[in-house]
C-alpha positions in Angstrom: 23.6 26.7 -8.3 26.7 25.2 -6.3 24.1 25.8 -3.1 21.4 23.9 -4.9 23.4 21.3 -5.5 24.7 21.2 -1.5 21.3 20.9 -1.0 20.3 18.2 -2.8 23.2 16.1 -1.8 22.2 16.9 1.9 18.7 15.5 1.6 19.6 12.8 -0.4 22.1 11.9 2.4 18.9 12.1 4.5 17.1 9.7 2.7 19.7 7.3 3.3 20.3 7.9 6.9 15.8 6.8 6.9 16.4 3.9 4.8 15.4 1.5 7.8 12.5 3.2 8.8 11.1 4.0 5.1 11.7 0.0 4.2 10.2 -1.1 7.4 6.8 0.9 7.1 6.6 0.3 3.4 7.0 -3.4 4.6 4.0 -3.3 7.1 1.8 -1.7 4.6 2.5 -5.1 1.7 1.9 -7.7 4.5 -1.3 -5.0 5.7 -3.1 -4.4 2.4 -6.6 -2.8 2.2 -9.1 -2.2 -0.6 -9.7 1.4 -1.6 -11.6 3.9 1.0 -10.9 1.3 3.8 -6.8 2.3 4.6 -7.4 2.7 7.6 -4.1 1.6 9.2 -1.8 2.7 6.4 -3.2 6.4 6.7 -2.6 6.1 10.1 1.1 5.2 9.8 1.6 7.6 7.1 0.3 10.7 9.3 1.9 9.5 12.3 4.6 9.8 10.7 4.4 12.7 9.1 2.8 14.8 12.7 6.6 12.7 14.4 8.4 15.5 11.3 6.3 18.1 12.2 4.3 18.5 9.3 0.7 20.0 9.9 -2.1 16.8 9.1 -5.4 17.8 8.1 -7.4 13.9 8.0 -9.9 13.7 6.4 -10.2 15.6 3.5 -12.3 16.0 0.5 -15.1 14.2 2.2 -12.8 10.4 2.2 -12.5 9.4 5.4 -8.7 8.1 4.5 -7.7 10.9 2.6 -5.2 13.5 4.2 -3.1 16.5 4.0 0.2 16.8 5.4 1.6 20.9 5.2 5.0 22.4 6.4 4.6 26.0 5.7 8.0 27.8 4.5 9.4 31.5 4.3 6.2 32.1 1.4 3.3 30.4 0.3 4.6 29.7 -3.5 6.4 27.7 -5.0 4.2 24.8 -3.6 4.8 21.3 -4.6 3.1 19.0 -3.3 4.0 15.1 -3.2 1.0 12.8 -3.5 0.5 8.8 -1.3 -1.0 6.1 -2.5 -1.2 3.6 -0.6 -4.7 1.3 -1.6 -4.4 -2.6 -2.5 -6.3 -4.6 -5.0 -8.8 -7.6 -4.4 -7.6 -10.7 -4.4 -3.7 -9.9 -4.8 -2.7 -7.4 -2.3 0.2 -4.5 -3.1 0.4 -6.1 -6.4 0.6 -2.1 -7.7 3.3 -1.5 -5.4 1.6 1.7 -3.5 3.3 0.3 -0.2 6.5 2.1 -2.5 4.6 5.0 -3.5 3.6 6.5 -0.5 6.8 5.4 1.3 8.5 7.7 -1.7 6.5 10.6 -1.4 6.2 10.5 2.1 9.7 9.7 2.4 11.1 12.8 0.4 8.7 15.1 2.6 10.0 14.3 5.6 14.0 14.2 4.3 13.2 17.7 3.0 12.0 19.1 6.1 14.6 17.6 7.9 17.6 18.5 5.9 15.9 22.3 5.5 13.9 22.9 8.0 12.8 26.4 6.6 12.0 26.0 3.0 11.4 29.2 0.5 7.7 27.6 -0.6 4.8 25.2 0.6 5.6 21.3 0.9 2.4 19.2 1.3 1.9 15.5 0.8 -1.9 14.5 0.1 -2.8 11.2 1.2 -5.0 10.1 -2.1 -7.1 6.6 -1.7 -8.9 4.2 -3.5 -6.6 5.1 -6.8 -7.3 1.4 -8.0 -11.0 1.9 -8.1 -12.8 4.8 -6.8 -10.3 7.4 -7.4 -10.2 10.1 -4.8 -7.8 12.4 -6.9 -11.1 12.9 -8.8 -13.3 14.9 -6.1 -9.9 16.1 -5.0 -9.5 18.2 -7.7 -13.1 18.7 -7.8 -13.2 20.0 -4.5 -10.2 21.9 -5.0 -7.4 20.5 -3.0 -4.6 21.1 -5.9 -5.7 24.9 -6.1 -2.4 27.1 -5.8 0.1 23.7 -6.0 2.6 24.3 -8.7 3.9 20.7 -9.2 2.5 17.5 -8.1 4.4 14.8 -8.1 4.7 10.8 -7.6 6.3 7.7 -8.8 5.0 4.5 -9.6 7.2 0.8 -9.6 7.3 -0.8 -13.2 9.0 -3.3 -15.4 11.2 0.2 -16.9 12.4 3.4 -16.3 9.9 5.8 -17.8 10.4 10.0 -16.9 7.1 10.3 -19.1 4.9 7.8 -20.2 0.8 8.4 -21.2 -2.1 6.5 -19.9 -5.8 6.2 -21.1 -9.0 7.5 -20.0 -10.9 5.3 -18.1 -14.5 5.2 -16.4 -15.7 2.3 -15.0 -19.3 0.8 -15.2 -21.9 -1.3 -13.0 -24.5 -2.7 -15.2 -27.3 -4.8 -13.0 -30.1 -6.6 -15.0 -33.4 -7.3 -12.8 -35.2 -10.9 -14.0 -38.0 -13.1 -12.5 -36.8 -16.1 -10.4 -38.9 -19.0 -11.3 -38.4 -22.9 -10.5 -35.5 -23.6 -13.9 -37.0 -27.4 -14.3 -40.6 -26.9 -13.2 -41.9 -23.6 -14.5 -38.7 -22.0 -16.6 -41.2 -20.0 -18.6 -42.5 -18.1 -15.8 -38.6 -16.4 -14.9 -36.7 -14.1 -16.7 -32.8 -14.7 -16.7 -31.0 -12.0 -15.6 -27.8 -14.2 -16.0 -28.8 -14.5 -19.4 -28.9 -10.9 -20.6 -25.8 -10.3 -18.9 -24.0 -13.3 -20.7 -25.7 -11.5 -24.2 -24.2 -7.8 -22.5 -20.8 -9.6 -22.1 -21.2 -11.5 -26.0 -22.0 -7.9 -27.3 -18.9 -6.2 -26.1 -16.8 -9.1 -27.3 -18.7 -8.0 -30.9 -18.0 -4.3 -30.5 -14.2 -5.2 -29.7 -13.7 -5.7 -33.6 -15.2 -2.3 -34.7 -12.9 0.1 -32.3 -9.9 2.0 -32.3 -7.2 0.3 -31.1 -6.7 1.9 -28.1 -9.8 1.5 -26.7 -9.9 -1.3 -23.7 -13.3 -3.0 -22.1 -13.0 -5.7 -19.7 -15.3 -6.3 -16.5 -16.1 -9.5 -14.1 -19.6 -11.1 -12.8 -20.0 -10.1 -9.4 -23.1 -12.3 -9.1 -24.8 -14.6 -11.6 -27.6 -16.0 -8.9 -28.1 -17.9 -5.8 -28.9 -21.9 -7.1 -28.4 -23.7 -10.5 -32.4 -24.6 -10.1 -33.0 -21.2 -9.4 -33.9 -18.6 -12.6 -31.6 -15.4 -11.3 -33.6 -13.1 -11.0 -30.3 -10.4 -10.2 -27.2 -10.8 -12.0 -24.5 -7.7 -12.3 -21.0 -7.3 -14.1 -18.6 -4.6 -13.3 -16.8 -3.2 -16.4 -13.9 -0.9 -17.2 -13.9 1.2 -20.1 -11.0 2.8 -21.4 -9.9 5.0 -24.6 -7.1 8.0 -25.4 -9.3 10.7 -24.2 -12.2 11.6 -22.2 -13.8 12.8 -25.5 -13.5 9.5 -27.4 -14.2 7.5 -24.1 -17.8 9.1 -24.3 -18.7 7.2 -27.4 -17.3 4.4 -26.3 -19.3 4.5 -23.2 -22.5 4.8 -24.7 -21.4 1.9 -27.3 -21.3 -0.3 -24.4 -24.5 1.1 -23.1 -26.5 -0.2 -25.7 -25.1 -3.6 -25.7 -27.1 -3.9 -22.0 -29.7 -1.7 -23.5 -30.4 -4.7 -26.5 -29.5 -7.7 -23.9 -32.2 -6.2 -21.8 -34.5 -6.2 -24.9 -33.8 -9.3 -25.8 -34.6 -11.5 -22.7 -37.1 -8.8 -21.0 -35.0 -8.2 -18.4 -34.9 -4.8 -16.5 -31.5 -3.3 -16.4 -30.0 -0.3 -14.1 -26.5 1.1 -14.6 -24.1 3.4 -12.9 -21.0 4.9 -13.8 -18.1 5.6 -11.7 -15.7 8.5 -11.9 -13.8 9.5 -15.1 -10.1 9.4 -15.0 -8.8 11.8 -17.6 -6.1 11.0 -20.0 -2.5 12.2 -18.7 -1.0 15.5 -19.4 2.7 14.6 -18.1 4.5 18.2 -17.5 7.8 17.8 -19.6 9.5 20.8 -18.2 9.3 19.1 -14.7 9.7 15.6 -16.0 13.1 17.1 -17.6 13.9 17.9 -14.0 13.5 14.5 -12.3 15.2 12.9 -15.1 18.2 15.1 -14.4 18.0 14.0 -10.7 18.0 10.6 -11.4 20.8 10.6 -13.6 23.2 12.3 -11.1 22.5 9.3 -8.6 23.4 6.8 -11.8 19.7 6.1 -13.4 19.1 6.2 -16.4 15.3 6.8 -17.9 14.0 5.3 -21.0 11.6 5.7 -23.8 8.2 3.8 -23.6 6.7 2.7 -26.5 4.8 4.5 -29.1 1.8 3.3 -27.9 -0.2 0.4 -26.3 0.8 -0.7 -22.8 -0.8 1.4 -20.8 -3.0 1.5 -17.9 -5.0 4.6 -16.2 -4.9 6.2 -13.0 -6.7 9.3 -11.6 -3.4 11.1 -11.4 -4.7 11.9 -14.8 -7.2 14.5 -13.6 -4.5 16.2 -11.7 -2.4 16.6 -14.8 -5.1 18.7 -16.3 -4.9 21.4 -13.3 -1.4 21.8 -12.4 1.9 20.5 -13.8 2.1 16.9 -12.8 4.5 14.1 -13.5 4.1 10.4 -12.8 7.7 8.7 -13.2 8.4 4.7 -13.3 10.9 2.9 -11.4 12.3 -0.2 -12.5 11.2 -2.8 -9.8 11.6 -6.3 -11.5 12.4 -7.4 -15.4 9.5 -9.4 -16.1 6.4 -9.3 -13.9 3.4 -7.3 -15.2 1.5 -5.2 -12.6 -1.4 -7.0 -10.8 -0.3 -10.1 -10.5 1.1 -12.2 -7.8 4.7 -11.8 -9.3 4.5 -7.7 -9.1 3.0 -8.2 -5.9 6.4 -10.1 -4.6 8.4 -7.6 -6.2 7.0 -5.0 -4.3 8.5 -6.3 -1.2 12.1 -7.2 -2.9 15.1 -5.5 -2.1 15.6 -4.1 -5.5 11.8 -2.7 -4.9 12.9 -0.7 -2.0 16.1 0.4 -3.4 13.8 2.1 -6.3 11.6 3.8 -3.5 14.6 5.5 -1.8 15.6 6.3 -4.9 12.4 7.7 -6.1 12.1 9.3 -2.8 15.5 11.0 -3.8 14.5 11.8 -7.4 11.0 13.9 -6.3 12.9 15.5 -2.8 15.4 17.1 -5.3 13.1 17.9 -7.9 11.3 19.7 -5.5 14.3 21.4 -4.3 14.6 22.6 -7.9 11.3 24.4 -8.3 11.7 25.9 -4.8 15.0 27.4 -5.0 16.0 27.1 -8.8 14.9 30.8 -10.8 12.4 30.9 -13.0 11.5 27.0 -12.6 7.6 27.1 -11.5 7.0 30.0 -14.8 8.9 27.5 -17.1 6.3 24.9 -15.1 3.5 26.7 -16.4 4.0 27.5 -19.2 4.6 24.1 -20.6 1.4 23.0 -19.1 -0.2 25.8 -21.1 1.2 25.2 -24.2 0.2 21.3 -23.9 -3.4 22.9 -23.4 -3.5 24.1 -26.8 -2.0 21.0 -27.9 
């Protein structure tokens, strides 16, 4: 154990000596932000860096032109963690999210590990995972089976606390279009139908259905186009919505509650309407036996986790598919004291100094929690079997 904990101080010592370079690319990626599936230049930082370490990149992957795999092959094939990037903006407010710190972290511990050992007795990998704010390429990740033989996945995300484990809803997002008639609106109204209309009636039935859920359900969504001319009937108008709920299981009804409030809006002003759903990110199953393990991590470099609330606060994120194939952990970092995520505030925060000193240390925390299911005996079973006991939770 003494040689363990040699080897965590060495990489951790790493991570310092990369501070610079870490703080400087996480920098260009906030003042470079771009929308999910279009990272173009933030992948190609990230792998640059990566091939400069000498870690194998496989780009793309998993049919996303920005996703990637980054491998440095040990003494055996297993243990193998792997460390997963984010590193997608939002619309309209940037790195509000902070995933310039996320993949800086995990991409950051990589390379320190390699460095400090460059012969390690398991698999390190980072996977490069886009578009986590909207399309969510963990999903066909794991569908495509990218995470197959990985026995801990691991990433941090930037927050208003220090959370070790901390849940996060299901979530599926929806497109519902509604096809009218365009018509003059002040010389022949009664010849269009409003499509504008039976999405405002889709968006006042919603607001109905609010009163008669559970209360963790969440459904919010935005007009991304309510017509062309104010003397125009709109004959197109179409909302994107985000349902949410505790599990995929109750998000299903949910889902199909929604459904028929375009379904009766349609009815209602003879409108045609069309909808698609997007990927389903599953509830998290956070691995306690490895979350135990960062938590000790961070402590020994003086932080201190926290407990999140019973319930309510939380978001979703495809990570939460991952959790329900191997034993995964998504941590929070402590970035500001105030600022909620996705907003301009958060955004600014992700570019502080006390932002970046919660990367590196992040990027500390998962480099020597990976150090402990690589070397420490008996970790990975203790791994697994914790996630197997959750799954008859």
């Amino acid at each position: 154990m003494d040689d363990l904990n040699a080897l965590k101080r060495r990489v951790r010592g790493t991570v310092d000596e990369m501070r610079d370079v870490l703080v400087s690319l996480s920098r260009r990626i906030h003042e470079t932000p771009e929308l999910g599936m279009q990272e173009r230049q933030a992948a190609q930082w990230l792998t640059a860096m990566l091939r400069d370490a000498g870690f194998e990149v496989t780009q793309p992957i998993a049919g996303m032109e920005t996703a990637f795999r980054a491998d440095v092959p040990g003494s055996a094939s297993r243990p193998h963690v792997a460390l997963l990037a984010e590193y997608d903006a939002l619309a309209g407010v940037g790195h509000a999210c902070g995933h310039n710190l996320i993949c800086m972290a995990s991409v950051g511990a990589a390379v320190a590990l390699h460095r400090a050992i460059p012969r390690l007795p398991g698999t390190l990998t980072v996977l490069g995972t886009p578009a986590e704010e909207t399309a969510g390429g963990k999903v066909p990740m794991v569908e495509q089976g990218v995470f197959e033989g990985v026995d801990a996945a691991m990433m941090f995300h930037p927050s208003k606390s220090n959370w070790w484990v901390r849940g996060a809803l299901a979530a599926q997002g929806l497109t519902i279009a509604f096809h009218g008639r365009s018509s003059h609106a002040a010389a022949a109204p009664e010849r269009g139908i409003n499509a504008l209309n039976a999405l405002l009636l889709t968006y006042h039935a919603i607001d109905s259905l609010r009163q008669h859920v559970t209360s963790d359900v969440r459904i919010h969504g935005v007009i991304t186009h309510g017509g062309d001319a104010a003397n125009v009937v709109p004959a197109l108008a179409v909302g994107e919505f985000l349902v949410r709920a505790n599990t995929q299981a109750a998000l299903v009804g949910v889902m199909a509650q929604v459904k028929r409030c375009a379904e009766g809006a349609a009815v209602a002003t003879g409108a045609r309407v069309e909808m698609k759903t997007g990927a389903v990110y599953a509830e998290r199953n956070n691995n306690r036996a490895l979350a135990g393990l960062f938590g000790d991590n961070m402590r020994e470099i003086g932080v201190e986790g926290e407990e999140p609330a019973a319930s309510g606060g939380v978001g979703s994120s495809d990570i939460g598919n991952v959790s329900l194939v191997v034993p995964t952990i998504h941590p929070y970092l402590k970035i500001t004291d105030d600022a909620a995520g996705h907003t301009p505030e958060f955004r600014e925060a992700s570019a502080s100094e006390r932002g970046y000193a919660a990367m590196l240390n992040a990027a500390k925390g998962l480099a020597t929690t990976a150090l402990d299911v690589l070397y420490r005996p008996g970790a990975v079973d203790e791994l697994w079997a914790e996630f197997h006991a959750s799954q008859r939770r």
